[in-house]
C-alpha positions as CSV (number, residue, x, y, z in Angstrom):
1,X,75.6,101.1,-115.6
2,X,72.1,99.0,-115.8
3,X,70.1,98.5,-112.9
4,X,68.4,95.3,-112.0
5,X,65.2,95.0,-110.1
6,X,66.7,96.3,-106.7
7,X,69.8,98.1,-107.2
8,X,72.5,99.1,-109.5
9,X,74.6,96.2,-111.1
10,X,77.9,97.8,-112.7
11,X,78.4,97.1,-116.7
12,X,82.3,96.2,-117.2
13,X,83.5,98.3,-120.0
14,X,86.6,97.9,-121.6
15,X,89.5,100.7,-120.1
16,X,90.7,103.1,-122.0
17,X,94.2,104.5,-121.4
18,X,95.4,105.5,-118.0
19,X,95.3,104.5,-114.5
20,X,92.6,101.7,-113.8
21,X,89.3,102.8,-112.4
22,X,89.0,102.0,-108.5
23,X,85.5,100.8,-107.0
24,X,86.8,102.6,-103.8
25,X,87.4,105.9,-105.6
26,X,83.8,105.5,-107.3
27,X,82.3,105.0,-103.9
28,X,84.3,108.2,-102.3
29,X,83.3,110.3,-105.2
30,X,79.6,109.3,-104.9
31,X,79.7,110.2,-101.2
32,X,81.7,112.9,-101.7
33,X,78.2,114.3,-104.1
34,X,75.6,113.1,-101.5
35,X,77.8,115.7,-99.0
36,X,77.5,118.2,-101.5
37,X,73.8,117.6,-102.1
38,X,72.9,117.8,-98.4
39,X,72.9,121.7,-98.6
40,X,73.4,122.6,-102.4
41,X,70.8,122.2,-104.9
42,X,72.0,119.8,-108.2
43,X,72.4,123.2,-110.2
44,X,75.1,124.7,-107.9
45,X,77.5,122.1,-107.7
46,X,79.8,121.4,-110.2
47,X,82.6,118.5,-111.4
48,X,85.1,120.9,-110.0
49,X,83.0,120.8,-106.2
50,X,82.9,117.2,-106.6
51,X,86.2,117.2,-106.8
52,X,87.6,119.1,-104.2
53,X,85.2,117.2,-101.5
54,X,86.1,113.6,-102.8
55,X,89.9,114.6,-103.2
56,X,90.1,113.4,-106.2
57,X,91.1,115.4,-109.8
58,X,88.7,115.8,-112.1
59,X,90.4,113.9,-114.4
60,X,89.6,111.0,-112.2
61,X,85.9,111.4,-112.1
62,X,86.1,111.8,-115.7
63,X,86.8,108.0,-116.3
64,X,84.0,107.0,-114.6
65,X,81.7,110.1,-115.9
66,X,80.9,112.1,-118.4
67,X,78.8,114.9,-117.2
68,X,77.9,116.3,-113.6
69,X,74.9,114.8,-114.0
70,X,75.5,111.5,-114.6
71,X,77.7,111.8,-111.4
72,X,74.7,112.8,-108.8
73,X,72.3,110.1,-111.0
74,X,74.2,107.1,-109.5
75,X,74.9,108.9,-106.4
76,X,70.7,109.0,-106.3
77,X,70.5,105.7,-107.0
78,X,73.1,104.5,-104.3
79,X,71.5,106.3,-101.5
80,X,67.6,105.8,-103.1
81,X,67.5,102.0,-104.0
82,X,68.6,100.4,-100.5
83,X,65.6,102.2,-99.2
84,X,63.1,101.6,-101.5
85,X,63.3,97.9,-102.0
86,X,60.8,95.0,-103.2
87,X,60.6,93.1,-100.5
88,X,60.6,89.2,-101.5
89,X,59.4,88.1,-98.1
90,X,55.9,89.6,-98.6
91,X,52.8,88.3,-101.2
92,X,53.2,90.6,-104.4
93,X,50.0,92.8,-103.6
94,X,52.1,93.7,-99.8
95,X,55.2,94.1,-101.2
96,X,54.1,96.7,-104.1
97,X,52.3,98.5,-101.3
98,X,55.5,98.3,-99.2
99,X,57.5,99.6,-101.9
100,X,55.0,102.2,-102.9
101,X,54.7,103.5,-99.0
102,X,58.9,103.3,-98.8
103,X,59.0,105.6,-102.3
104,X,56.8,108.3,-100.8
105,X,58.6,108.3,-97.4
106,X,61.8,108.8,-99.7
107,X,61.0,111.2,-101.9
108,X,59.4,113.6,-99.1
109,X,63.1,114.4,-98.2
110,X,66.3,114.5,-100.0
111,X,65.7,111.6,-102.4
112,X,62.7,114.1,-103.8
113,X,64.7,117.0,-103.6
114,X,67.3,115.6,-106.1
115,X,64.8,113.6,-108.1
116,X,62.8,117.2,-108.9
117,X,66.0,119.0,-109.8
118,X,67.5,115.9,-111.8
119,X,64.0,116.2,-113.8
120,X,64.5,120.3,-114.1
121,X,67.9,119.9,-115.0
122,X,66.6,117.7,-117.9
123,X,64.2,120.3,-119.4
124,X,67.5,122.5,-120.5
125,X,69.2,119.2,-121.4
126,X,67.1,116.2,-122.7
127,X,70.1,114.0,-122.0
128,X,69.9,114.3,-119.3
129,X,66.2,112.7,-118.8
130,X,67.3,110.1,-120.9
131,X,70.0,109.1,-118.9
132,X,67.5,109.5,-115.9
133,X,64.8,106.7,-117.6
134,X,67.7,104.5,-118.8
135,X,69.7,104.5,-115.5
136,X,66.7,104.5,-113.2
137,X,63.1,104.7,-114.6
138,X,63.1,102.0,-116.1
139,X,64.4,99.7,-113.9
140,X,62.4,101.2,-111.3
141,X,59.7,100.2,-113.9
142,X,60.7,96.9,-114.5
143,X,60.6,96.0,-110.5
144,X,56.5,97.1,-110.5
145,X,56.0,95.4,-113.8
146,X,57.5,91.8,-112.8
147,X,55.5,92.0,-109.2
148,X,52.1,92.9,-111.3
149,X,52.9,90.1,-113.4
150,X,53.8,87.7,-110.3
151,X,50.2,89.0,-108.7
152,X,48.2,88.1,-111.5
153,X,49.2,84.7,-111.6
154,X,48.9,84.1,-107.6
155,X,45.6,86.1,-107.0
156,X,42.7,87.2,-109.3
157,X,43.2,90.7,-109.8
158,X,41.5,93.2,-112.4
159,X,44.9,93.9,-114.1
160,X,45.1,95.0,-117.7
161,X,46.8,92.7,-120.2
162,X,49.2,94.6,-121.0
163,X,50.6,95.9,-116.5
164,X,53.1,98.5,-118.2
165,X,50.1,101.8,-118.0
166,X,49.3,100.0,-113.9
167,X,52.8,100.4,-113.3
168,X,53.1,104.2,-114.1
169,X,49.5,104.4,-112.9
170,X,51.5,103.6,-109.3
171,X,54.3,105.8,-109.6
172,X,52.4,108.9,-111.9
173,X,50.3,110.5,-108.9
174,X,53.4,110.2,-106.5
175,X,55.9,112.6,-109.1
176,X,52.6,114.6,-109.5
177,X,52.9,115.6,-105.8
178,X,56.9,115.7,-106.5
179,X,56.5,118.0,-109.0
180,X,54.0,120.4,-108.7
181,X,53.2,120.2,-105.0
182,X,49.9,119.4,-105.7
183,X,49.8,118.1,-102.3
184,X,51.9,116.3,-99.1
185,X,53.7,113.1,-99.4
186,X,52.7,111.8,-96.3
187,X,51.2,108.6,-94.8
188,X,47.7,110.1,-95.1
189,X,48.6,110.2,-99.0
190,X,50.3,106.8,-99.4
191,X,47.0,105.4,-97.5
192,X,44.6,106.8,-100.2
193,X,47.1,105.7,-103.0
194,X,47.3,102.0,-101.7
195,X,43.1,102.3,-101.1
196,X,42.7,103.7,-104.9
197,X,45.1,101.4,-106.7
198,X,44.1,98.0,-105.0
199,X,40.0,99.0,-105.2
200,X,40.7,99.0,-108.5
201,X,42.6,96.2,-109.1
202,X,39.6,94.4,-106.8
203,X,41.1,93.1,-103.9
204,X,41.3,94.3,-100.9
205,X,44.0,97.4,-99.9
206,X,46.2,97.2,-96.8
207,X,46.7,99.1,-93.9
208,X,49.6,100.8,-94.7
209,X,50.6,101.1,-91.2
210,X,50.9,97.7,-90.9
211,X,53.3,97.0,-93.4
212,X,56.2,97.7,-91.2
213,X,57.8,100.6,-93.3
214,X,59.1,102.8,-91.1
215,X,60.3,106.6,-91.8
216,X,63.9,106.9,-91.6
217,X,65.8,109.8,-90.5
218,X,66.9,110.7,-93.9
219,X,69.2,113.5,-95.2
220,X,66.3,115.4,-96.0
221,X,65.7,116.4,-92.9
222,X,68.4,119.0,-93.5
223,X,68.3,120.5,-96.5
224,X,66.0,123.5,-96.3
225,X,69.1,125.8,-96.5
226,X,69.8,124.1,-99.8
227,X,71.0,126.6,-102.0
């Protein structure tokens, strides 16, 4: 799977032998791993778990997956990406902010949750982080990087010549507080991000209350028991 600026795009492969793949199945096993993740942590489930919720064998998730973890990656990414967009009906310097202030009201909940035990997971297991980058970073990357570039050339901004170190300079302090707990991901935090970034940049920062990102009630909201 590759992943264009705002959501997954599937990669036809060539089928192997056996029963074709179903984009229904692939969609009821996903789902099937978001149940799962409401109240289990990403080290507790297993292909078996998957299996029994989705009804499916595990021979089935096996042809579109090769590991558990590939599994709850792209079930992430199908619940994550929707609600952290780009919005193209916005100037570049609101719509990074928008997308910024979205990303932080995310990963406060379950998208974080799975996010920091998809990066644990991939301290054991460097595949695993490398299937993280290549199915998600850098996309993720790749959105921030293209808007940068759009900015620059519709408003005078400080930007370096080369936008890739701004773009992890937006994302970096964000899995710092992910991470480490270094501190709340909360509006008060996504305000002082959004002032930092665009004083330095030399323009002007929004109010990030006025961007009209609202909080969603997300599956987060129930997965203290994780386990």
């Amino acid at each position: 799977m590759k992943t264009d600026i705002n959501g997954p795009t599937a990669v036809v492969l060539p089928r192997g032998v056996g029963r074709p793949r179903s984009e229904g199945t692939r969609t009821q096993i996903l789902a099937a791993t978001v149940r799962l993740l409401e109240t289990r942590t990403v080290q507790s489930i297993s292909i078996e778990a998957i299996a029994r919720e989705a009804g499916v064998g595990k021979a089935t998730i096996y042809r579109w997956w090769d590991s558990k973890a590939l599994v709850v990656i792209d079930a992430f990414m199908e619940h994550h990406i929707v609600k952290t967009p780009m919005p193209r009906n916005l100037p570049p310097g609101k719509a990074i902010a928008s997308h910024l202030v979205s990303l932080i009201h995310e990963y406060a909940g379950w998208s974080g949750r799975i996010v920091a035990q998809i990066i644990a997971e991939g301290q054991a297991d460097l595949a695993v982080l490398r299937e993280f980058r290549e199915r998600f970073h850098y996309g993720r990357r790749a959105l921030v990087r293209e808007m940068l570039e759009e900015w620059r050339v519709t408003e005078r901004i400080r930007a370096p010549e080369n936008v890739e170190i701004l773009a992890e300079l937006l994302y970096a302090p964000v899995y710092m507080r992910l991470l480490t707990g270094a501190g709340p991901l909360d509006d008060r935090f996504a305000q002082e991000h959004v002032n930092y970034v665009y004083t330095l940049l030399g323009v002007d920062p929004p109010n990030v209350a006025d961007l009209g990102v609202v909080k969603r009630g997300t599956i987060g909201e129930k997965t203290a028991t994780a386990r």
